[in-house]
Every structure is written in structure tokens, then in C-alpha cells.
KOLPAVO-399967 format. One line per 10 residues: number of its first residue (from 1); their letters; for each residue x, y negated, z negated of N, C-alpha, C. Coordinates in Angstrom, 1 decimal. Layout:
! residues N
NUM = a = X Y Z X Y Z X Y Z  ...
! end
This chain:
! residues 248
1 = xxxxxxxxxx = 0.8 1.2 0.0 0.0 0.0 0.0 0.9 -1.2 0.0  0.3 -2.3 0.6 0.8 -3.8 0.7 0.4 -4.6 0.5  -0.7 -4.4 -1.0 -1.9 -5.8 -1.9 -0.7 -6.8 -1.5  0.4 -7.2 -2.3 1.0 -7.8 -2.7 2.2 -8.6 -1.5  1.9 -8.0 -0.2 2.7 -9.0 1.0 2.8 -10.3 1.2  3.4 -11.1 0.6 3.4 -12.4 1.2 2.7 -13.4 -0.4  2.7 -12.6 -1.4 2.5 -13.0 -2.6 3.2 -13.2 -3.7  3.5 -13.8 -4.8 4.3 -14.0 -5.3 4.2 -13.7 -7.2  4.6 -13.3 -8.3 4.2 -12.9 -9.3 5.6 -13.4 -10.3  4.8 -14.0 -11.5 5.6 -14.1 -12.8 5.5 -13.2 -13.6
11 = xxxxxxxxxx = 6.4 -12.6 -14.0 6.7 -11.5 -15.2 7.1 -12.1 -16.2  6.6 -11.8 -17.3 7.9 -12.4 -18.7 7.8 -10.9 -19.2  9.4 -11.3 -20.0 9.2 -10.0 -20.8 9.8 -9.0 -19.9  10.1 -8.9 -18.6 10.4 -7.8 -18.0 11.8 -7.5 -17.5  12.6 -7.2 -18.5 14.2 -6.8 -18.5 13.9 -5.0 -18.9  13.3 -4.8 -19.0 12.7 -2.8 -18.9 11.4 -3.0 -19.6  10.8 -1.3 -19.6 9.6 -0.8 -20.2 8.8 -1.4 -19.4  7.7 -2.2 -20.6 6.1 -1.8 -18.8 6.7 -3.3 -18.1  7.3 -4.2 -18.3 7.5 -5.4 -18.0 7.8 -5.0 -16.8  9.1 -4.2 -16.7 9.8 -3.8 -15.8 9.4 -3.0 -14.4
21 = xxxxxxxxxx = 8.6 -2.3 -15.4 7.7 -0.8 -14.7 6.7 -1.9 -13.7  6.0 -3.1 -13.9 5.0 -4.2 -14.1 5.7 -4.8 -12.0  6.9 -5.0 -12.3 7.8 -5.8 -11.2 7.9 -4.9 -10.7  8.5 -3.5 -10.7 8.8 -2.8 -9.7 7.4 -2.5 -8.7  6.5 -1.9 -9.7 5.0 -1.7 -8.9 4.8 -2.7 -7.7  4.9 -4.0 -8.1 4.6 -5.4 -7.5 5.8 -5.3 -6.0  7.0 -5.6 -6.2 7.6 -5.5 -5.8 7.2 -4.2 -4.1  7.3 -3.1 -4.9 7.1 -1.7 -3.9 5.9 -2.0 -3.5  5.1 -3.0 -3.7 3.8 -3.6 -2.7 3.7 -4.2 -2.0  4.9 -5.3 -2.4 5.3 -6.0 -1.4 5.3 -7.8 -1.6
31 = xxxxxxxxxx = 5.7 -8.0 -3.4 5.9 -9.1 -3.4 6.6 -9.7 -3.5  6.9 -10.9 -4.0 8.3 -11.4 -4.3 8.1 -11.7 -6.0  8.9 -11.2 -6.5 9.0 -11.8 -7.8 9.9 -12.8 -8.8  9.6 -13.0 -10.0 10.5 -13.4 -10.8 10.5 -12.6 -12.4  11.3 -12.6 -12.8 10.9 -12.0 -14.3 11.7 -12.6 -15.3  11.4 -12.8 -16.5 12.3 -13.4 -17.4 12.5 -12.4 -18.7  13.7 -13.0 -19.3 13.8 -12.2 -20.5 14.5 -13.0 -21.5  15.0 -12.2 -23.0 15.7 -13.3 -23.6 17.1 -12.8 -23.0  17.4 -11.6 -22.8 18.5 -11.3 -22.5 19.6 -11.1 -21.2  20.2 -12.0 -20.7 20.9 -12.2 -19.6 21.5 -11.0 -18.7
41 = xxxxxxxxxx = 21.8 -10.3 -19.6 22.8 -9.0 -19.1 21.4 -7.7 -18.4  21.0 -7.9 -19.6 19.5 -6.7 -19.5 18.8 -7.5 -17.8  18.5 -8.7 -18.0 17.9 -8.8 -16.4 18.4 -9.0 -15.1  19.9 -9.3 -15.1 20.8 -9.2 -14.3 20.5 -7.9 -13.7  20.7 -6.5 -14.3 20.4 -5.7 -14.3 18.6 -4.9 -13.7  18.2 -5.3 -14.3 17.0 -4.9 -13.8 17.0 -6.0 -12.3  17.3 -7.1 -12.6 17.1 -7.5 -10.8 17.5 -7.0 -9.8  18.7 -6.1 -9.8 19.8 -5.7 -8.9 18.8 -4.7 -8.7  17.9 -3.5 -9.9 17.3 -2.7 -9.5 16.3 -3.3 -8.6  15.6 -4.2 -9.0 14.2 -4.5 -8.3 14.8 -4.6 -6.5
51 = xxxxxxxxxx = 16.0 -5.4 -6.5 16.5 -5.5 -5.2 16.3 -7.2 -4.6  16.3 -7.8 -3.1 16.4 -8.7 -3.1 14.8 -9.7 -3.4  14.2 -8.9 -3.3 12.7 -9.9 -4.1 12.4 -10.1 -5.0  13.6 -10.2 -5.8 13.4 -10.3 -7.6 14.4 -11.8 -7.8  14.2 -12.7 -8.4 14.5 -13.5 -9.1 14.9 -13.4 -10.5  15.8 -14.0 -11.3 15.4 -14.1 -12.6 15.9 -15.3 -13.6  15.3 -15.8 -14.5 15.8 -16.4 -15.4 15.6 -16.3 -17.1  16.4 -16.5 -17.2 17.0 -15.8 -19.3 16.7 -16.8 -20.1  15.5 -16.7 -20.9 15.2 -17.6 -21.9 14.3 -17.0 -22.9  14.1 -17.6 -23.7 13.3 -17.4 -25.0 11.8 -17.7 -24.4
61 = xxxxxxxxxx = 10.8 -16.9 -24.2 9.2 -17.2 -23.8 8.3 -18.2 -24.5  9.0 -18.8 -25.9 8.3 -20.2 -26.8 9.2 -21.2 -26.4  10.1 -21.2 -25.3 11.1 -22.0 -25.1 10.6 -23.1 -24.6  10.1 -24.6 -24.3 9.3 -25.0 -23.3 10.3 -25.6 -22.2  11.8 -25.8 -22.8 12.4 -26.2 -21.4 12.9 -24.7 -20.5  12.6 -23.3 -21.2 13.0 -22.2 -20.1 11.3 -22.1 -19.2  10.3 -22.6 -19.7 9.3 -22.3 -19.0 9.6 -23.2 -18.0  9.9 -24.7 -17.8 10.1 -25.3 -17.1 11.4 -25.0 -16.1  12.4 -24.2 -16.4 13.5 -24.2 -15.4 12.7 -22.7 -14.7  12.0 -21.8 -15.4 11.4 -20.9 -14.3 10.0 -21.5 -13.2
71 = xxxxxxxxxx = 9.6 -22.4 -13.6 8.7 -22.8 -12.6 8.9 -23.7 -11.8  9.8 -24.4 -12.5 10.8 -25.4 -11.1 11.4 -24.2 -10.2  12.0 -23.1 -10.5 12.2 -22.1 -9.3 11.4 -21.9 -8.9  10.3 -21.6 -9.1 9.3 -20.7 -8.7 8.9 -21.8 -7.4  8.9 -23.6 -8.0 8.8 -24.1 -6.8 9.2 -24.0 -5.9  10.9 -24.1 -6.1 11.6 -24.1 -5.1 11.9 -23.4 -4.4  12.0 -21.9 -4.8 12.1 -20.7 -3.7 10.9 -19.7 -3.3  9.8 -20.2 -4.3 8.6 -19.4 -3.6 7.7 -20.3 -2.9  8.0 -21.9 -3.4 6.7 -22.4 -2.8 5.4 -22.4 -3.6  5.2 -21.7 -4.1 4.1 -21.5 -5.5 3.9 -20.1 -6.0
81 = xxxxxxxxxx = 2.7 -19.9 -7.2 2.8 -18.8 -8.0 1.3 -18.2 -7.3  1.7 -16.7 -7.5 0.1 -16.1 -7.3 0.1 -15.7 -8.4  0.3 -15.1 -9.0 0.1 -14.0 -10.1 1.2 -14.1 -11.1  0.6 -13.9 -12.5 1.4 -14.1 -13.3 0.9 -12.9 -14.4  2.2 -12.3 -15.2 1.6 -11.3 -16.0 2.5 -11.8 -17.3  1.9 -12.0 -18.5 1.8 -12.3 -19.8 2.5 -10.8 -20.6  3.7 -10.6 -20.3 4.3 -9.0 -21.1 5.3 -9.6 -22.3  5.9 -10.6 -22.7 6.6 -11.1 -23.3 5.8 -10.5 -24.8  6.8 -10.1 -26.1 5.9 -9.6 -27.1 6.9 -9.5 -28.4  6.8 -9.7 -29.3 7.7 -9.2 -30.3 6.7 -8.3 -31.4
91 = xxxxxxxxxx = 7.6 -7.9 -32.5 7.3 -7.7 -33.8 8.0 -7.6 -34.8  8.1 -8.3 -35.6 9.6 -8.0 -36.4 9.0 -7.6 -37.8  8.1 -6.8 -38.1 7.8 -6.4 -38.7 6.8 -5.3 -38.8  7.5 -4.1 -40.0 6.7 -3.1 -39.8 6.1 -2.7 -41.6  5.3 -2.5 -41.7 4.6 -2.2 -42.6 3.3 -2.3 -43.6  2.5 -2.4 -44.5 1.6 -3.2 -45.0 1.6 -4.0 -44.1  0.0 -4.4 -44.1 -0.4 -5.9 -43.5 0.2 -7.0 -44.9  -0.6 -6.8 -45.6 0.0 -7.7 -46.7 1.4 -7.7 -47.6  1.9 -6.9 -46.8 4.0 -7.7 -47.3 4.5 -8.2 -45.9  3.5 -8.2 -44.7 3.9 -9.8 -43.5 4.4 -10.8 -44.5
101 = xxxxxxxxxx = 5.6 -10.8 -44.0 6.4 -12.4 -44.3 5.7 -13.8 -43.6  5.8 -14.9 -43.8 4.9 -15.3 -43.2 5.8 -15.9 -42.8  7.3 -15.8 -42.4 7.7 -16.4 -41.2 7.6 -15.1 -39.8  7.4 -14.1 -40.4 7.4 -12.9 -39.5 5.9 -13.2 -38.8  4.9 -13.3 -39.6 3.4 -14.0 -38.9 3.8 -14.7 -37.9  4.5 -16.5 -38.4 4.4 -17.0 -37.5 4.8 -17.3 -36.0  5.8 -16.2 -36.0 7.0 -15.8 -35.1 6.1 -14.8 -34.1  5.2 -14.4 -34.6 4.4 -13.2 -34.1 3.1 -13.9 -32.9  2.8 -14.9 -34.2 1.9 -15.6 -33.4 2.4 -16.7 -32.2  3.7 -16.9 -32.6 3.6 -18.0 -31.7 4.2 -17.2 -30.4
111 = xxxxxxxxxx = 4.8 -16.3 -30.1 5.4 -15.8 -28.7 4.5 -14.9 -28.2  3.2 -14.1 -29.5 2.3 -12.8 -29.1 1.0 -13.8 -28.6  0.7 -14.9 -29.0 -0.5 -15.7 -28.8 -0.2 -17.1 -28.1  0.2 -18.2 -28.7 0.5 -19.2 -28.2 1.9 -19.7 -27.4  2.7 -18.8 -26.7 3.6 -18.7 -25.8 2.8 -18.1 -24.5  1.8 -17.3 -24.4 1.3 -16.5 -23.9 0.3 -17.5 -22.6  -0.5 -18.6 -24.3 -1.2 -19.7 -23.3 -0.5 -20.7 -23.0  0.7 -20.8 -23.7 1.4 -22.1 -23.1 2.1 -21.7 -21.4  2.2 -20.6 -20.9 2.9 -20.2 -20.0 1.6 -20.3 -18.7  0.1 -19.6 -19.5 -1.0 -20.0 -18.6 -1.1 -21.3 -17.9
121 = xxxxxxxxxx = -0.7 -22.3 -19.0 -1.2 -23.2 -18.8 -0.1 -24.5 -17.7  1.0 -23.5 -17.7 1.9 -23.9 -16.9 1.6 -23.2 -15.3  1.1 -22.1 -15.3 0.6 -21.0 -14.2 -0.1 -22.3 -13.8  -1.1 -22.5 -14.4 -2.4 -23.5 -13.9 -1.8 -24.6 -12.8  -0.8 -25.4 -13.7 -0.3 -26.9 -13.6 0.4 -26.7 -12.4  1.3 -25.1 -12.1 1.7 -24.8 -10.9 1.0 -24.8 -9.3  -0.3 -24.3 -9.8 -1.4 -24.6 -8.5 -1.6 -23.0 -8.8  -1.9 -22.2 -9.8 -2.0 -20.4 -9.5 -3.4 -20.7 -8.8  -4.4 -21.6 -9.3 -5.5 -21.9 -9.0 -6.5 -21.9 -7.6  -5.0 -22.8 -6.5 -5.5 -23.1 -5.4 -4.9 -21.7 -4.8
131 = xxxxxxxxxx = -4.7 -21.0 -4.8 -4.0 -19.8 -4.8 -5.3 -18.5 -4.8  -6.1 -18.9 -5.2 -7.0 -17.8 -6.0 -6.0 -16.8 -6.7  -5.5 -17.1 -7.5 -4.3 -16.3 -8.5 -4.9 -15.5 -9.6  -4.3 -15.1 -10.5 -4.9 -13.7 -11.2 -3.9 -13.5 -12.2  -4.4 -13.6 -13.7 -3.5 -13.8 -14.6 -3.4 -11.8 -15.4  -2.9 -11.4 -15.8 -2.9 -10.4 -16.6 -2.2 -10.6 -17.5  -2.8 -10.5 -19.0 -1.9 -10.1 -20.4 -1.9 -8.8 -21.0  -0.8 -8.5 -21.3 -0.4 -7.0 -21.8 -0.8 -7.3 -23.4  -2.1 -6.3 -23.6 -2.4 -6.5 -25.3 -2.3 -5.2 -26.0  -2.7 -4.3 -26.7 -2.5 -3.9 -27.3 -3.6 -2.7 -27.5
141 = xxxxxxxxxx = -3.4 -1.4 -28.1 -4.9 -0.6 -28.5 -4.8 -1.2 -30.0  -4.1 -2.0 -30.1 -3.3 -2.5 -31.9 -4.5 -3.7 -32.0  -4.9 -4.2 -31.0 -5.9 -5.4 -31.2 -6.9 -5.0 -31.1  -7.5 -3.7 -30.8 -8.8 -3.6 -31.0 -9.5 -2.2 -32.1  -8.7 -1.7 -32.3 -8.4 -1.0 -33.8 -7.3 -1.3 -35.2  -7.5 -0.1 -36.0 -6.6 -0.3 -37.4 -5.2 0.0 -36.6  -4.3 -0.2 -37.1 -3.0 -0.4 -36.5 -1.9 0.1 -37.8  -2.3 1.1 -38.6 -1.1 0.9 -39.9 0.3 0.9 -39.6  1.1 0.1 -40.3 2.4 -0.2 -39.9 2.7 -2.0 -39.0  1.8 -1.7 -38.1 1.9 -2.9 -37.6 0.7 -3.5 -37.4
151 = xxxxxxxxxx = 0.2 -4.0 -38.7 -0.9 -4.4 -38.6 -1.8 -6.0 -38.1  -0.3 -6.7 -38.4 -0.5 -8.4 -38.3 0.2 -8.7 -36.5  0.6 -7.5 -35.7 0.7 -7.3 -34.5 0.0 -6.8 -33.8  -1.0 -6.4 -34.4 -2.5 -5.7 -34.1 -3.2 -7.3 -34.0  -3.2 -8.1 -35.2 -4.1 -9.2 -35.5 -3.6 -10.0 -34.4  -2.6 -10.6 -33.7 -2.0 -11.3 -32.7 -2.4 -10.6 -31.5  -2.5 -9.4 -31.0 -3.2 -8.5 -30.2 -4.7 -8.8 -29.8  -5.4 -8.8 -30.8 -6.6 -9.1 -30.8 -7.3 -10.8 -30.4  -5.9 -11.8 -31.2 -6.0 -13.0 -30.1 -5.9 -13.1 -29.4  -5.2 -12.1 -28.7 -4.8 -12.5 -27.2 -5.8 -12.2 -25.8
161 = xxxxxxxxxx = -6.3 -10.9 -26.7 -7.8 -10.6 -25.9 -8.7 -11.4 -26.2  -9.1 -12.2 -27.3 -9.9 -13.1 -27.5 -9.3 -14.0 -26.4  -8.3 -14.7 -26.1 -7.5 -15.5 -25.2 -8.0 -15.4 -24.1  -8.1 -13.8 -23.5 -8.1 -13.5 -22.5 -9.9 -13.7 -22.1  -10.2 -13.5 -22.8 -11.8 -14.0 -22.4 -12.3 -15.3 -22.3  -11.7 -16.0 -23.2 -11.7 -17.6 -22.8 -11.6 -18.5 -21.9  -10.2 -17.9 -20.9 -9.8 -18.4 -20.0 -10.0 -17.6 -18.9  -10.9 -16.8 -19.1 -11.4 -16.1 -17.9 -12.5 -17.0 -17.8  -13.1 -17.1 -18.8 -14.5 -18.0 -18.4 -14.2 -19.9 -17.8  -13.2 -20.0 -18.8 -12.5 -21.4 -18.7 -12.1 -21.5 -17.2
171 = xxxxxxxxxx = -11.4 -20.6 -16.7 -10.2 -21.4 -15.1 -11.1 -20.4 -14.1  -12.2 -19.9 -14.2 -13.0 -19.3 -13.4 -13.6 -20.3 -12.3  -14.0 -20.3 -11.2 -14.2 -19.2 -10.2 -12.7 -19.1 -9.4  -11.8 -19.6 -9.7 -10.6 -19.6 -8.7 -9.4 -18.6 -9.4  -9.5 -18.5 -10.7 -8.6 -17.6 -11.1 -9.0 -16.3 -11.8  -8.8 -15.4 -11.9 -9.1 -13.8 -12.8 -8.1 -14.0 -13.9  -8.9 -13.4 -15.3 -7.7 -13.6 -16.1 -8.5 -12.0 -16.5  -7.3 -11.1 -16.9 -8.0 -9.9 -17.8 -6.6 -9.5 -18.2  -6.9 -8.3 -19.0 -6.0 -7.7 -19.7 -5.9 -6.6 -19.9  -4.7 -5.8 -20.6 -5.0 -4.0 -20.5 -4.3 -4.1 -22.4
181 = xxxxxxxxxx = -4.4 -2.4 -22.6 -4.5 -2.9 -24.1 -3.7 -1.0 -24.0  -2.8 -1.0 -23.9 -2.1 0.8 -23.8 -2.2 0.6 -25.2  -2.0 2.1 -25.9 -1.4 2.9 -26.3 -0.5 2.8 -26.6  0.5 4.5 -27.7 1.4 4.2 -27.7 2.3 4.9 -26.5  2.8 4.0 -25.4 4.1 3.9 -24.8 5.2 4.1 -24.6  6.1 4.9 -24.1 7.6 5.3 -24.5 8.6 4.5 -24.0  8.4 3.4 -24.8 9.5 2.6 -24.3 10.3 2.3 -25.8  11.5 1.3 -25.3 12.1 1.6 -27.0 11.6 0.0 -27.8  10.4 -0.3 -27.2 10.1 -1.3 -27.9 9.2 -0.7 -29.6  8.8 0.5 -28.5 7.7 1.1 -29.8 7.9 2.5 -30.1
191 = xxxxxxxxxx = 9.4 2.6 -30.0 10.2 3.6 -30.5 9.8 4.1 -32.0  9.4 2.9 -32.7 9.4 3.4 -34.3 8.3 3.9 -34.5  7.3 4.3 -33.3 5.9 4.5 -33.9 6.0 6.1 -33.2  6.7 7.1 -32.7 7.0 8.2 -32.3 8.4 9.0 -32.0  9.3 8.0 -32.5 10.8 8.6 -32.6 10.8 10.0 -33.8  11.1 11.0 -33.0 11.0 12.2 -34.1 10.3 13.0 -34.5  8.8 12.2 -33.9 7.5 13.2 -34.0 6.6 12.8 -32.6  7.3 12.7 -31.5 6.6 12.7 -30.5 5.4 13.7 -30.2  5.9 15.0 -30.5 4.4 16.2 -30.0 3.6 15.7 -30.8  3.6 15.1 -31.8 3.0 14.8 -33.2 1.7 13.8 -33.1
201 = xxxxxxxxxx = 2.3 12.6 -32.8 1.8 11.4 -32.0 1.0 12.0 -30.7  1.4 12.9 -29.8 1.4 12.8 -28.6 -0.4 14.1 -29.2  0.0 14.5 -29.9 -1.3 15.3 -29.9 -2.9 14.5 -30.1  -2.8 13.0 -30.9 -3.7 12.9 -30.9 -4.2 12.3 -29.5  -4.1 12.6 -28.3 -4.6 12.3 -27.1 -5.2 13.3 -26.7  -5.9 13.2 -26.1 -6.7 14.6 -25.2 -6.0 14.8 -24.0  -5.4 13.7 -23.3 -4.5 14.0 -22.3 -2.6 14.2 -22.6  -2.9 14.4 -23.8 -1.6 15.6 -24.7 -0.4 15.1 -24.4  -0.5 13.4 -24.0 1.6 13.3 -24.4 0.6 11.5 -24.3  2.6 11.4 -24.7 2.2 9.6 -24.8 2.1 9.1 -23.4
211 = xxxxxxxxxx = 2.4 7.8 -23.3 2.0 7.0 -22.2 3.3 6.4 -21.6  4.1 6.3 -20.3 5.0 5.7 -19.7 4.8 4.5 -19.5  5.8 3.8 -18.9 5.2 2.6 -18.6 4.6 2.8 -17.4  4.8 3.4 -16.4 4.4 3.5 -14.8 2.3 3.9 -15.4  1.7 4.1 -16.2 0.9 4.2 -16.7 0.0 3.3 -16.8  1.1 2.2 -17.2 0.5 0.7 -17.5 0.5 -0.2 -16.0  1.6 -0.1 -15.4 1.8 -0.6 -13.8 0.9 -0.7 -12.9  0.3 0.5 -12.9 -0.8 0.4 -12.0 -1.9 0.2 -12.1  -2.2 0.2 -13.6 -3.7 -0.6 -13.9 -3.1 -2.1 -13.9  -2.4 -2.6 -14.5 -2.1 -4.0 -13.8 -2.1 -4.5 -12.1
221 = xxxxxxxxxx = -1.4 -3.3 -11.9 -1.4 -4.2 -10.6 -3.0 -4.2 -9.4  -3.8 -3.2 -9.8 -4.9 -3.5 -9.7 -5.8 -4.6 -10.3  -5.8 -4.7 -11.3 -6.3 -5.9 -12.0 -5.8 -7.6 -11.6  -4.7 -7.5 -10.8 -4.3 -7.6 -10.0 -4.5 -8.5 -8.6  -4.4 -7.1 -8.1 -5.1 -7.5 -6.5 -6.4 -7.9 -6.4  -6.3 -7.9 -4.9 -8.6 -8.0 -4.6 -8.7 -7.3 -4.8  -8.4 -6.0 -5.0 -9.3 -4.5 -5.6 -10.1 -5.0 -6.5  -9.6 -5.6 -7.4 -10.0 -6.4 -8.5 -11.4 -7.6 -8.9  -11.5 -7.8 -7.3 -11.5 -9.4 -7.3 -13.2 -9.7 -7.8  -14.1 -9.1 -8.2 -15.4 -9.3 -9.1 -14.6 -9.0 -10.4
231 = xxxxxxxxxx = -13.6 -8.8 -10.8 -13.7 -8.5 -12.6 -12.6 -9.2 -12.3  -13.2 -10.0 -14.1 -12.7 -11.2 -14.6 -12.8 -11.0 -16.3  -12.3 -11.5 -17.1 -12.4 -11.4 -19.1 -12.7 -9.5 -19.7  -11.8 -9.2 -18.5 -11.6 -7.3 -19.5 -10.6 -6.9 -20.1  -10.6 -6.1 -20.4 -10.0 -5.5 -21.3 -9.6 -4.0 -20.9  -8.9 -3.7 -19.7 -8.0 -2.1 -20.0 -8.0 -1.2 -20.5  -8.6 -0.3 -21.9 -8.1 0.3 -22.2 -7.3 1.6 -21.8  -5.7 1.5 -22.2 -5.0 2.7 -21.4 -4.3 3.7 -22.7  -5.4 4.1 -23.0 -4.9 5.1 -24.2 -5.1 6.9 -24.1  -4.9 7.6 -22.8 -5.0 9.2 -22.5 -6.0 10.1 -23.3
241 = xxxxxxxx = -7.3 8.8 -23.2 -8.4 9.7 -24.3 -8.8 9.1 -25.6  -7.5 8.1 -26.2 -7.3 8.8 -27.6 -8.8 7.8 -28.4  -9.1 7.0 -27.9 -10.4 6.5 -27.8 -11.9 7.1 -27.9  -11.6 8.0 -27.5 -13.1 9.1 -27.4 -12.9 10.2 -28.2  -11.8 10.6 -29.0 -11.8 11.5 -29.7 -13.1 11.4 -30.8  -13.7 12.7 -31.0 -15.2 12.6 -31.6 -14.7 12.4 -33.1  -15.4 11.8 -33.5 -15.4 11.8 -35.6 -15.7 13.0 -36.1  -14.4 13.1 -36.9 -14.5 14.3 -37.2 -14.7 14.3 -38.7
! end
């Protein structure tokens, strides 16, 4: 397939895992991209993989002058943005909800929620608009269930889909905004939540292992395209079942 010919896509967050998994899909469709990360070496790397349709620039995603040096490229060598995907994510905390530090909160909130719309809202200012462009945010199955362990990354999860419904209704009829909400994923961001007991983890699915990133890729990049183009403020969920398991 070739949704993506002649189109152009912002990644954050994508130096590996679904970020990554996110560009390549796009890419092998046929767009041009960009992706950012905090880490210089990691997306050097991943660009060389993507090949010559990948751009990149290294910054912090609450940064407001790295938002501005990636969309001044984006002017200058794409000409404008279609598509933009919100993967950028932290957590620096694992445990109780109530021993969150509350610099750990705020840290959570500001790059998991309000980096998320500050970057939309730079998409906007770009023209994603005149474009008929199409936003996707990577949220969480943490935002719309109990989450023990990471619980206050669950609560920033669940803003973001609140986010994502707002501004689907908000920058509508010219833009799509939705979201997808995986699982747990085997990437090493969320290594601590199956390192050591994967069959373990992996049993409570009915589709019997965890989730890759190439899992999450292609429900994005549908959500995406015009395959897409009547849905607008959803929600994804990419969890192999674990959703419909009956109460037992």
C-alpha cells in the first residue's frame, strides 16, 4: 500500500519501540518523515534505519524552542505537515499511586498531557489543518483501567484521551484527532511491567503473548489515512483480548 505518498508525518518519541515501529510503517507507505527524540545517538540511528525519508531532530518534547527548530524544518524541507503522531511519554515512577512524588506528577503531566497539546497546537499553527491532516496520540490501556504500579501514569493516560476527544470535536471538520490505548508492549520502555515473567503477563490475554510494537503501527497508521476518514475522538483499544476476559 501507498496511503502515505506524497504525505508527510511528525513522530515524537520515535528513536525505537512503537515510535519507531510508528515511522517505519509510515515510511514503507510512502511518506516522508520526521521523528524526534531526547536522545541524539538513538535517532541518528533509527534515521539511517528509516532510510532517506526520515529527518530528525533531538530535543526534550516540553522544550518549546525544540518544538520550534522541528517545525521550522518541517517548513523548510517538507513544505508543510500532514500528520502528526503524539508518542513522546515518560514515567519516572513506579509504585503506589499515593507515594507519586509530586515532582514525579508534575513531570508526568507535563510531557504525558501538556507537551502532547502544546505540540498540537503547533501542528495547527503549521497549516496540519489546510491539509485535511490527522493527529494520533499514543495512550495507554493505563488510562482507562486500574494500573497498579503505575498508577499516576494511568491518570495522565486518561487526560490525554480526555485531550483527544476535545480536540477532535475542537479542530473538526478539517482535522481527525484519535488515539489508540495498547497494552502491555515489549518494548524496553515497559520492560518493568514483564521482565522475568513474561508467560505470566502474557497469559492474561486470550490472544496468549504480549503485544509488539508493529501491533500498535498499524492501527495508527490506519487511524491515519482516509481509511479512516469518518472517525474522529476514539479511542483504540490494542490489548490481544485482555479487555473481554469474563469476571470471574
Amino acid at each position: 500500500m501507498n496511503r502515505f505518498t506524497g504525505r508527510t508525518a511528525l513522530i515524537t518519541g520515535a528513536s525505537r519501540g512503537i515510535g519507531l515501529a510508528i515511522a517505519q510503517r509510515l515510511v514503507d507507505e510512502g511518506a516522508r518523515v520526521l521523528i524526534t527524540a531526547r536522545r541524539e545517538e538513538a535517532l541518528r540511528d533509527a534515521a539511517a534505519q528509516l532510510g532517506s525519508s526520515a529527518l530528525w531532530v533531538a530535543g526534550k518534547a516540553d522544550d518549546p524552542a525544540h518544538r520550534a527548530e522541528v517545525f521550522d524544518l518541517i517548513g523548510r524541507e517538507f513544505g508543510g505537515l500532514d500528520h502528526f503522531v503524539s508518542n513522546a511519554g515518560v514515567n519516572p515512577s513506579f509504585g503506589p499511586t499515593l507515594d507519586t512524588e509530586h515532582s514525579a506528577m508534575a513531570k508526568i503531566l507535563e510531557i504525558n498531557v501538556m507537551a502532547a497539546l502544546d505540540w498540537s497546537r503547533d501542528a495547527v499553527t503549521a497549516g496540519i489543518g489546510a491539509r485535511n491532516g490527522s493527529i494520533v496520540n499514543i495512550a495507554s490501556i493505563a488510562g482507562i483501567s486500574a494500573a497498579p504500579g503505575i498508577g499516576f501514569y494511568g491518570v495522565s493516560k486518561a487526560a490525554l484521551i480526555s485531550l483527544t476527544t476535545q480536540l477532535a470535536f475542537e479542530l473538526a471538520p478539517h482535522i481527525r484527532v484519535n488515539a489508540v490505548a495498547p497494552a502491555v508492549i515489549k518494548t524496553r520502555f515497559a520492560e518493568a511491567l514483564y521482565e522475568g515473567r513474561e508467560a505470566d503477563v502474557a497469559s492474561i490475554y486470550p490472544l496468549a503473548r504480549l503485544g509488539v510494537p508493529e501491533d500498535v503501527s498499524g492501527v495508527v497508521a490506519f487511524l491515519l489515512s482516509s481509511d479512516a476518514a469518518w472517525i474522529t475522538g476514539q479511542t483504540i483499544v490494542i490489548d490481544g483480548g485482555g479487555s473481554i476476559r469474563p469476571v470471574t
